[in-house]
MILUMLO-547087 format. One record per residue: x, y, z of N, C-alpha, C, O in turn. Coordinates in steps of 0.02 Angstrom, whole numbers, plus 50000, padded with zeros to 5 digits. Atoms other than C-alpha are relative to their C-alpha. Layout:
N
XYZXYZXYZXYZ...
! end
This chain:
322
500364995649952506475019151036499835006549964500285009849938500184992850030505485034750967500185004550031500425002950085499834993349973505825051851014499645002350000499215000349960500344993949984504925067451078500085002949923500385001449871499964994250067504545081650962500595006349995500785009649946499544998249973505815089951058500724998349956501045001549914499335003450020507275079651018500004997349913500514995649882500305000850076506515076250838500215005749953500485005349897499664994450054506845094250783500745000850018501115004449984499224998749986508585093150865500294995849953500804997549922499615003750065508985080050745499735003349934500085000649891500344994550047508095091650612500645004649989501035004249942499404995549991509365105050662500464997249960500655000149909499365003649988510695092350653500205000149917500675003049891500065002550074510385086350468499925006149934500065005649874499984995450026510045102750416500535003150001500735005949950499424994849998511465111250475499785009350024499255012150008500214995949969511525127450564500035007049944499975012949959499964994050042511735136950385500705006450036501015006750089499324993749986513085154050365500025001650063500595002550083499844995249947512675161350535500204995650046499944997650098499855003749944513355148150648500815002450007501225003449963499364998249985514855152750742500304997450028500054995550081499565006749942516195141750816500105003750058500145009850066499974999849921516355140051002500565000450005500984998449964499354995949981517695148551101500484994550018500124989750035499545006849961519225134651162499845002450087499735007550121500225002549916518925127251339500545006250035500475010350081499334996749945520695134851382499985006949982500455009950008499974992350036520295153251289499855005250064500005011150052500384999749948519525157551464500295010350026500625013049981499624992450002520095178351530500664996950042501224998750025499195001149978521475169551645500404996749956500984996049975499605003850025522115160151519500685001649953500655004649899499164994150021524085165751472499914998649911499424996349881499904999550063524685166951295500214994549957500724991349969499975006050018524455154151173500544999149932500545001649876499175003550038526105146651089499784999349902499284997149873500134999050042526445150250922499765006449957499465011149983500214994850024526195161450775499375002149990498964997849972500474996149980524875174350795499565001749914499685006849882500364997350048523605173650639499715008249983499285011250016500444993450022523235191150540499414997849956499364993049918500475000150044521805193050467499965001649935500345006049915499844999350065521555192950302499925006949968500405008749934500344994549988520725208650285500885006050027500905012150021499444997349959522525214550371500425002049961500595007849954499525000450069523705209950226500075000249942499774996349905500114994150072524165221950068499774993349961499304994549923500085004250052524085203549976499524997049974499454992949929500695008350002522385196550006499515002949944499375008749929500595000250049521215196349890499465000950011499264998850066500584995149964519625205549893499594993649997499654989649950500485005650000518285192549946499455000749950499105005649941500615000650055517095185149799499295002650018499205001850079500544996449985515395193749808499454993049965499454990849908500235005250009514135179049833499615001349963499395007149963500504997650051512935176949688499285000350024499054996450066500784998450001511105183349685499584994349998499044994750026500505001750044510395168949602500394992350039500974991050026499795004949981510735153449690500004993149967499484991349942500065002750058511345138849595499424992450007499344989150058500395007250011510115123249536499854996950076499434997450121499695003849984511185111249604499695003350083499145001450101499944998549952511275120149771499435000250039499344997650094501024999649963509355123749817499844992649994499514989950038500245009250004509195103749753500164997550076499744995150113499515006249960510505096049884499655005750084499695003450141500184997149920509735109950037499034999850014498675001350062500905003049999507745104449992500094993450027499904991850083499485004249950508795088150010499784996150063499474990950071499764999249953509095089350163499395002650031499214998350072500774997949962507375098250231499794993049989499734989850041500285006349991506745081250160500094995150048499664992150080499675005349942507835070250269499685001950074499424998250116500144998849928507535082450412499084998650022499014996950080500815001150023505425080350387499874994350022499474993350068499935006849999505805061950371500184996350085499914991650114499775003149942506775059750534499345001350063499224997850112500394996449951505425069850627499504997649990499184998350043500955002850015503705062450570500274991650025499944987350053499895007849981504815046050590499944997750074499684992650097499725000349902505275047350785499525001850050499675000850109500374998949971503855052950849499254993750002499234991849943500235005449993502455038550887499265002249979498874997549973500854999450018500615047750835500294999449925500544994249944499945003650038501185044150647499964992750000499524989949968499975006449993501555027450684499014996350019498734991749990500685002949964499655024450785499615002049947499234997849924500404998850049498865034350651499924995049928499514994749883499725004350067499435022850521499554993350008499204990549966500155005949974498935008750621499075001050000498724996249985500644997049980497195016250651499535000649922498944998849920499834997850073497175021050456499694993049964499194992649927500025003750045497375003850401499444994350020499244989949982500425001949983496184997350502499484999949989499104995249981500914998650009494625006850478500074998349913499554999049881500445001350048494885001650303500084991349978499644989049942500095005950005495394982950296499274996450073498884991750067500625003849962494114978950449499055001649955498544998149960500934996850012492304988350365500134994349916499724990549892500165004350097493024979850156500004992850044499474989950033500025006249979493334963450255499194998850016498924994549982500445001050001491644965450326499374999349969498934995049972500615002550070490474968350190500414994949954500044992349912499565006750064491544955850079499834992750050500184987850041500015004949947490944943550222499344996649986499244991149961500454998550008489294947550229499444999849922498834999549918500494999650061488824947950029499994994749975500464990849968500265004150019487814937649964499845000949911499725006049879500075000050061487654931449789499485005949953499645009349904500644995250029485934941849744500075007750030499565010950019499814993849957486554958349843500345003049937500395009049953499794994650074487324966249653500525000250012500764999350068499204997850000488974970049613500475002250064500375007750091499804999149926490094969249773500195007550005500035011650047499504995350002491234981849714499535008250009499805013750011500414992249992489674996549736499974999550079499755004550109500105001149938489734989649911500765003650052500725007250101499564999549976491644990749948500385006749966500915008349993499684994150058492145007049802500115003750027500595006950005499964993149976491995020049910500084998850089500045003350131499764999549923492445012250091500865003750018501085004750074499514996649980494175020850054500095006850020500615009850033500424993849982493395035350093500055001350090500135006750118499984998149910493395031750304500605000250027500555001250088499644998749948495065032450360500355008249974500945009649984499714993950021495265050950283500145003350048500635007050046499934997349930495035056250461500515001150017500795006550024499385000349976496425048950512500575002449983500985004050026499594996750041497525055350378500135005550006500705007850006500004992849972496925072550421500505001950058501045004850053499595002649925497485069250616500615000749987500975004950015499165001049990499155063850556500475005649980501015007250005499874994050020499295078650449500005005450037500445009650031500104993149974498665091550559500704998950071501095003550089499455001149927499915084550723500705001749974501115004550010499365001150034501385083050588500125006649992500735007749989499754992550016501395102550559499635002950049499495008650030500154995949940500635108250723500474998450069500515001350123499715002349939501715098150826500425006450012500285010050060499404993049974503285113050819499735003950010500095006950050500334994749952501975126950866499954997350078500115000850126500375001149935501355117751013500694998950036500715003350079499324998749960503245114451091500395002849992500965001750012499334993950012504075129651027500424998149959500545003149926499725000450022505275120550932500105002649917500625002549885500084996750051504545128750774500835007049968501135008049915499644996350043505755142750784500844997749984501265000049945499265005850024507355130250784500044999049947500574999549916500065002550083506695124850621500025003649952500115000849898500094994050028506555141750546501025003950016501365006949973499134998250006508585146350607500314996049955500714998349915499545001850026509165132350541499924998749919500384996749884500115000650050508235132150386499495005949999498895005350015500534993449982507675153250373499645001349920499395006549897500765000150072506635147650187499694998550010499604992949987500645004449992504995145250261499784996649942499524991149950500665002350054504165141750100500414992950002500014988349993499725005250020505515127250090499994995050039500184989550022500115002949931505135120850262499294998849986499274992649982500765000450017503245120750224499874994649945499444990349944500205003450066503495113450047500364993350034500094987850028499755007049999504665100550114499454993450038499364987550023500415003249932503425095050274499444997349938499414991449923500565001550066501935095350119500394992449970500024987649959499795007050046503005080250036499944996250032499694990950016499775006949981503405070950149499424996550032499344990450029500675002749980501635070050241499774997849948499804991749940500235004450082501015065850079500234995249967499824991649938499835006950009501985053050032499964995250065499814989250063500255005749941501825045450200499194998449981498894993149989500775003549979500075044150184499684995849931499244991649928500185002450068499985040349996500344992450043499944988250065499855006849988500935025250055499664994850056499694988750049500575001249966499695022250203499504996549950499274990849956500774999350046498315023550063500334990449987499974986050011499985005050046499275007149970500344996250046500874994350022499895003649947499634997250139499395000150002499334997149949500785000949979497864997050172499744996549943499504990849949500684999850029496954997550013500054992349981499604988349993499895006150028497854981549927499854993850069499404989750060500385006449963497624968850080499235001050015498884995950019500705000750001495854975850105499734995349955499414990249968500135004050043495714970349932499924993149999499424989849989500135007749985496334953349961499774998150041499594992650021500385002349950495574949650101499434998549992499174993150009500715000350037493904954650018500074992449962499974987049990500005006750054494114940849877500134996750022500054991449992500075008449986494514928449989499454998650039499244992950041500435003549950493154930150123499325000849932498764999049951500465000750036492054932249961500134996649914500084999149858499745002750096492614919949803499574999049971499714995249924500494999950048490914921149728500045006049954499845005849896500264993550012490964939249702500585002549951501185001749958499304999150057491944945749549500315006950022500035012350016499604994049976493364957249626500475001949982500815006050013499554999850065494494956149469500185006250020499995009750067499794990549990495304972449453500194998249920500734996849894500275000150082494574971349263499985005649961499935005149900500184996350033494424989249236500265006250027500425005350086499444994649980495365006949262499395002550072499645006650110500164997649976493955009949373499764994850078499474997150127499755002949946494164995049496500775002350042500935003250101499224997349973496055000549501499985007350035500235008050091500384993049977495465018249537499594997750076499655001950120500345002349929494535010749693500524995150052500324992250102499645004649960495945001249765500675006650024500765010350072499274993950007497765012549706499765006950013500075011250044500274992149989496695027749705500025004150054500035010250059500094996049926496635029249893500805002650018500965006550064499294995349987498525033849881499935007050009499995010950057500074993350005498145048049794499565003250038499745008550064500254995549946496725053049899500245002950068500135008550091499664999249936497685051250058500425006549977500375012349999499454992750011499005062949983499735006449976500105011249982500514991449984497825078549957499745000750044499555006650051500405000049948496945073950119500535003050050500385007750086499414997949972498815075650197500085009249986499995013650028500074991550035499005094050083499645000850044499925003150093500564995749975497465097950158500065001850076499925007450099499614999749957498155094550314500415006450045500365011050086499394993249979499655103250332500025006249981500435010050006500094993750011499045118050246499645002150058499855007150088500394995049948497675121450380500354999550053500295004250092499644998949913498845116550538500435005649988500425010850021499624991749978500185128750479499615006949971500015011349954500434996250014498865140650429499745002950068499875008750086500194999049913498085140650616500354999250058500255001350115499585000749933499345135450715500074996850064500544996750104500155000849933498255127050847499854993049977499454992749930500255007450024498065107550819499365000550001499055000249947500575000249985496435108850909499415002049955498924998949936500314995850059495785122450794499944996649910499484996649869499965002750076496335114350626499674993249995499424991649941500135007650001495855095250680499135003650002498795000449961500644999049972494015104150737499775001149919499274998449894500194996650061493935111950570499934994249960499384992049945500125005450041494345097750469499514994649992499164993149943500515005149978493425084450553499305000249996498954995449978500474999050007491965092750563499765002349932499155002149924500174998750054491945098650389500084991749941499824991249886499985007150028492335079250327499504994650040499464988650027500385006749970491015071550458499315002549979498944999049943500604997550008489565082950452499685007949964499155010649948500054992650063489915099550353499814998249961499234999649949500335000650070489805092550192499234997249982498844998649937500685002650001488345082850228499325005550016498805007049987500484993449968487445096350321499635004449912499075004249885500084996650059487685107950155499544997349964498994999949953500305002550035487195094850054499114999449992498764998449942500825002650009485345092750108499625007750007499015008350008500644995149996484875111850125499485001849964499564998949910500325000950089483505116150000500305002949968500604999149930499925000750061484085127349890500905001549996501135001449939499214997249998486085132549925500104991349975500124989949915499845006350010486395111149953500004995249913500394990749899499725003250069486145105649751500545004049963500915001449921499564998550057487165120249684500765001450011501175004149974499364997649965488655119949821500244992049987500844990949976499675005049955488755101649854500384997849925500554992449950499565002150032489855096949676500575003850002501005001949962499624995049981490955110449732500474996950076501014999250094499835002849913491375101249915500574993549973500434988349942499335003050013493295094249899499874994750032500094990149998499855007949979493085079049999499414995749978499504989649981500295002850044491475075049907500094997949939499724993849912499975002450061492325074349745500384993550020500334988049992499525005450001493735064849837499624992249996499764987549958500415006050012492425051549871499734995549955499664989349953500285001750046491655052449722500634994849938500574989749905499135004150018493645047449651499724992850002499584989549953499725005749978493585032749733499144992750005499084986950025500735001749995491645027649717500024994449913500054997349859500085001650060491555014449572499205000649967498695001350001500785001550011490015013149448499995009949989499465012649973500304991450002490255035249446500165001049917500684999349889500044997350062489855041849276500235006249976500005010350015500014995550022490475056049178499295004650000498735002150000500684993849996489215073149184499954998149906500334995449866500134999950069488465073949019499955008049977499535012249991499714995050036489255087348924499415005749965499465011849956500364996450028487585090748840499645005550063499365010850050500484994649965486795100048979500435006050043501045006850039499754993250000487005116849066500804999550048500824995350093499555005449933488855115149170499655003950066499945001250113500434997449939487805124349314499394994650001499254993350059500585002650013486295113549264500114991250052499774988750096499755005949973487285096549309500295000150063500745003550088499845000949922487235089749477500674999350016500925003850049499455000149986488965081649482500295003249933500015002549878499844994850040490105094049388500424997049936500354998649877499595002449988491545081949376500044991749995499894987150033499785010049973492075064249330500414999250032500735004050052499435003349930493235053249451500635004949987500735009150031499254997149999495055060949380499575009050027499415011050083500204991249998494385080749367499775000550060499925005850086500174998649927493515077049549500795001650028501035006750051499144999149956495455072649609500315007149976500505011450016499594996150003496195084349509499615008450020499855013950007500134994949970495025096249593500155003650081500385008650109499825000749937495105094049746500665000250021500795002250078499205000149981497165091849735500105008549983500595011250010499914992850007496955111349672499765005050078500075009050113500284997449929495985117149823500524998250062500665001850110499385000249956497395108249916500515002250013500825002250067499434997250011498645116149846499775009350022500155013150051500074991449967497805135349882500114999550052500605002950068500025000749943497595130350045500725000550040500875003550092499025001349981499625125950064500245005649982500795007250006499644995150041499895140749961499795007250055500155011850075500084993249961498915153350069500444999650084500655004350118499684999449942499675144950226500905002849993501215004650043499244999650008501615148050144499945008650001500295011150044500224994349995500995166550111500055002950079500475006650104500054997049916500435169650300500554997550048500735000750098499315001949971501845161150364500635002849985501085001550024499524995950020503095171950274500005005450022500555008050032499944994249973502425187850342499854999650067499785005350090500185000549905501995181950551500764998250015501254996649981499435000349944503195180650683500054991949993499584988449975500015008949982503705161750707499564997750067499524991850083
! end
């Protein structure tokens, strides 16, 4: 049975631990009527000539210690994206839009129709949406039911709460990406055994495994703008519309649209995952050349822009109120 978002960060809490400032609860029987309790009467330490002056905790906290309490944000991330059921539908939704559209053209092609793979290279490209979605709910959910500032007592290192949520959406969805992309694949080659769908070349593999990696900057991209804005509504509006019809829009103005659109992060992502894409040719001006960027340098562009994005939301989140 899944859980609320509610009861999601309570097990969050749980796994985290309530850190130094938690204070034990009073005994049932401690109550103001309650007479004098049997036995010798603890001094405090602080009381007696013998005690020893308490160690002065260190500045610099060790390795080890920040390892095993990131840890632990991970687990808590994990339990919470787990228990809640719009991950789960998104996933489902995810793997759909891309094994139903490669199944369909892999159905559909016909011997004289050219290389399948320019047909199916870049259908990993449509369930980014969804990825977004899962991302933006996964770090807007604790604004929208308050439980945000639970998560912040029991773990008061935002940046570590931010960075942890960043992993773990990202590996959820990278693993989305390679639940989808590989049965698309097969599926393709069987409803089409004419059509050569080998995975012959780093740049078939790049069109299949690749959508991991896209998913997991699409996620970044994600969770940077929900905890950035705060408002699902706001961040899903933003995204969506800048991955359905922003970039496109840009793309066709006359003269801004040729020298913005190799610059547009989910255009390179595409371009990633697009087989048949060529290196720019080095000889001409790098302003001069349309696309800027071959397949890796698109990703590893676009995974930079992801990362400001996460980086400016850890920033503004360090100095606002919860």
């Amino acid at each position: 049975m899944t859980a609320t978002v509610p009861e999601a960060r309570a097990q969050t809490a749980a796994v985290v631990g309530a850190g130094p400032a938690a204070v034990a609860a009073p005994s049932a029987g401690a109550g103001p009527g309650a007479g004098p309790v049997a036995g010798p009467v603890a001094t405090p330490d602080a009381a007696r000539p013998d005690a020893a002056a308490p160690s002065r905790p260190s500045s610099v906290p060790l390795p080890a210690g920040t390892l095993r309490r990131f840890g632990r944000l991970l687990a808590a991330e994990r339990i919470t994206l787990a228990s809640t059921r719009s991950p789960w539908w998104c996933a489902v939704v995810a793997v759909a839009l891309l094994v139903g559209p490669t199944a369909l053209v892999a159905a559909v092609h016909e011997p004289g129709d050219g290389p399948v793979w320019a047909s199916i290279g870049g259908l990993g490209a449509l369930p980014m949406m969804v990825v977004a979605v899962l991302a933006v709910l996964a770090a807007t959910g604790e604004y929208r039911f308050g439980t945000v500032r639970t998560g912040f007592l029991a773990a008061p290192d935002r940046t570590s709460s931010i960075l942890a949520k960043a992993v773990v959406v990202a590996a959820a969805s990278a693993a989305i990406g390679l639940v989808a992309a590989f049965p698309a694949w097969g599926l393709a080659r069987l409803l089409a055994p004419h059509a050569d769908l080998a995975l012959a070349s780093g740049a078939h593999w790049r069109a299949v495994a690749g959508v991991a990696l896209v998913y997991a900057v699409v996620a970044v991209f994600g969770v940077g703008t929900g905890v950035l804005l705060r408002h699902g509504g706001g961040a899903l509006t933003l995204l969506l519309v800048l991955m359905t019809v922003g970039e496109g829009v840009v793309s066709v103005l006359p003269v801004v649209g040729p020298a913005v659109t190799p610059w547009l992060p989910f255009t390179n992502l595409t371009r990633f995952l697009t087989v048949g894409v060529v290196e720019p040719n080095p000889a001409r001006s790098f302003f001069g050349e349309r696309e800027l960027f071959g397949p890796w340098p698109a990703l590893g562009y676009a995974a930079l822009l992801a990362l400001v994005v996460l980086a400016l939301a850890v920033v503004v989140t360090r100095r606002r109120d919860a």
